[in-house]
N, C-alpha and C positions, 0 to 999 in steps of 0.2 A: 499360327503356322499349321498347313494341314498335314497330314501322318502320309505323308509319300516316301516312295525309297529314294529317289534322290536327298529326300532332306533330314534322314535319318544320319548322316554323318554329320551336321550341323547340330540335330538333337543331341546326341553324344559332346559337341562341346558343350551346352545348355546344361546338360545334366554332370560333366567332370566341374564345370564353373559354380553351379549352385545349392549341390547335390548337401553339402556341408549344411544351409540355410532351410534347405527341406525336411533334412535327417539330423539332424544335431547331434543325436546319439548314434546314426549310424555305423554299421562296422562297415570293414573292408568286404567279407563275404557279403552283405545285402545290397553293396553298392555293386559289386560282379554279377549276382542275379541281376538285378535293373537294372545293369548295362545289356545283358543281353535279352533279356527281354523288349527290354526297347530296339538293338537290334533288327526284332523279329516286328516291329512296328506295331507291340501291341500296345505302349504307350503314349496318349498324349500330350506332348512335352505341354498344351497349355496347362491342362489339369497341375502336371510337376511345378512347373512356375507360378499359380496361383498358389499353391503350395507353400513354395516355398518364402513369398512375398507373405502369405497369412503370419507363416511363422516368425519371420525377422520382425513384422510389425507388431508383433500381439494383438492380432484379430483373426476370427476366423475367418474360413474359407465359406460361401454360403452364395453359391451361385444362381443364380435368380436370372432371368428377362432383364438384360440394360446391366449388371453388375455381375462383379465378381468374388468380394467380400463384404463381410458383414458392416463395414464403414459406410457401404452403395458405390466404392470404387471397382475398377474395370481393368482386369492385368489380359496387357499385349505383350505377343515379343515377336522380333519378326528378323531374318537376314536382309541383310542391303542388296539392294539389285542394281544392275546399270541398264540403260538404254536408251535409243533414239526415238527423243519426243516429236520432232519435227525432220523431215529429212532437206524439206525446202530450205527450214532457217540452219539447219547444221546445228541442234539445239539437242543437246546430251545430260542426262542426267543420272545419279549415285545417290539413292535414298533408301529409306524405307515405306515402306507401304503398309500402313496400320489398313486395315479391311475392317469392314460394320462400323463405322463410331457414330453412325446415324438412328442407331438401334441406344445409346449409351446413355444411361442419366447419372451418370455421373464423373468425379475424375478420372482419366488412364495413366494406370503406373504400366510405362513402357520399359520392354529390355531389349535392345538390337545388339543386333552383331554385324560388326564392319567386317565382313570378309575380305577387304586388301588387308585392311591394319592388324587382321585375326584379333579382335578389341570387343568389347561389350561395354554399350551406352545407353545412360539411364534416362527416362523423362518423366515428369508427373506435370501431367497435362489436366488443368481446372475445364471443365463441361463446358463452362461459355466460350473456350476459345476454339470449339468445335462442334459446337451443337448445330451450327448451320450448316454442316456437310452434311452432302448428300452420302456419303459408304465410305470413302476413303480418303484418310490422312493421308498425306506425301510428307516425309519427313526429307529435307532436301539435307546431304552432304555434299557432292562437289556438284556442279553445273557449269556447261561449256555453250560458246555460244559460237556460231561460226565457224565451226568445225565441219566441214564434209566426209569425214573420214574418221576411224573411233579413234578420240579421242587416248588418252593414255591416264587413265586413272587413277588419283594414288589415294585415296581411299579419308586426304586430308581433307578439314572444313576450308571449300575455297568459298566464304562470303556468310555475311547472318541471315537468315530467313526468323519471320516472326516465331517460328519451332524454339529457335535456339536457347529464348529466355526462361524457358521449360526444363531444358538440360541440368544435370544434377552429376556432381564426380563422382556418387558409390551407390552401388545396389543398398546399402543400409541408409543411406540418406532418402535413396527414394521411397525406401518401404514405410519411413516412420514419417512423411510428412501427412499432418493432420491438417491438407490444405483445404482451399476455397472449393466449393460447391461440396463436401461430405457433408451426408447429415448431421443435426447438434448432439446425437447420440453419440457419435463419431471421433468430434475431435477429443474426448480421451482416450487413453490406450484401456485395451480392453485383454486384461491379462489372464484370462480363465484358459 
């Protein structure tokens, strides 16, 4: 996500939703500083989310070219968007848009937020089922077809896309999988 002021009220859920997983010890007073800090956009929420991803996994943070912790995984997070992909076919779409995975060697621990459902959804996406993109993942939630006119959105999965078998129920599920394509360094947990 980039650090714009429209999307600093979406940071702020990011950080009331995870803030616990990045600070464990946290108090109330350092979570008030860092809210208004961030705020003021001088945080960004990626750095917070690998973060706080290192921490629930027990592995470090160790940002490098292609990765984002010390396993050789790659943390996204992104708000869902909607729009018209075709105005000919009447063809509408409600996803996410993961940006760079062409740059990535290895897996993406993903965190979106559905803005109809106000919901956060997790992914861990293995390197070969994206290494052939060219920059951007589309992670599809609803899609309409036929429609000349917007659609009415509700933020539900209308249908599977090959994305879906990636999907995971908890931010703590997706942190600690020790899946396909991490280096063999990797698949233990690394508790220092």
């Amino acid at each position: 996500m980039a650090t714009t002021d429209n999307n600093i009220a979406y940071d702020l859920l990011f950080v009331d939703e995870f803030y616990k997983y990045a600070y464990p010890n946290g108090t109330k007073e350092h979570k008030s500083v860092y809210i208004e800090i961030l705020k003021e956009g001088e945080i960004q929420i990626s750095t917070f989310m690998e973060n706080a991803i290192a921490k629930t996994a027990g592995i470090k943070r160790d940002s490098i070219y292609g990765a984002d912790l010390s396993d050789g995984s790659e943390v996204k997070a992104a708000v869902s968007s909607y729009r018209n992909n075709s105005v000919l076919r009447g063809q509408w779409m409600h996803t996410y848009e993961v940006q760079n995975v062409n740059t990535k060697t290895g897996p993406i621990r993903f965190v979106g937020y559905n803005k109809i459902l106000k919901e956060f959804e997790y992914y861990f996406i293995p390197n070969d089922a994206f290494s052939h993109l060219k920059g951007v993942m589309t992670l599809p939630i609803e899609t309409f077809s036929g429609y000349y006119y917007s659609p009415t959105f509700t933020g539900k999965r209308s249908g599977e896309s090959k994305w879906h078998k990636y999907q995971v129920a908890t931010f703590e599920e997706m942190c600690n999988i020790k899946g396909p394509n991490a280096p063999k360094a990797a698949l233990t947990k690394d508790t220092n």
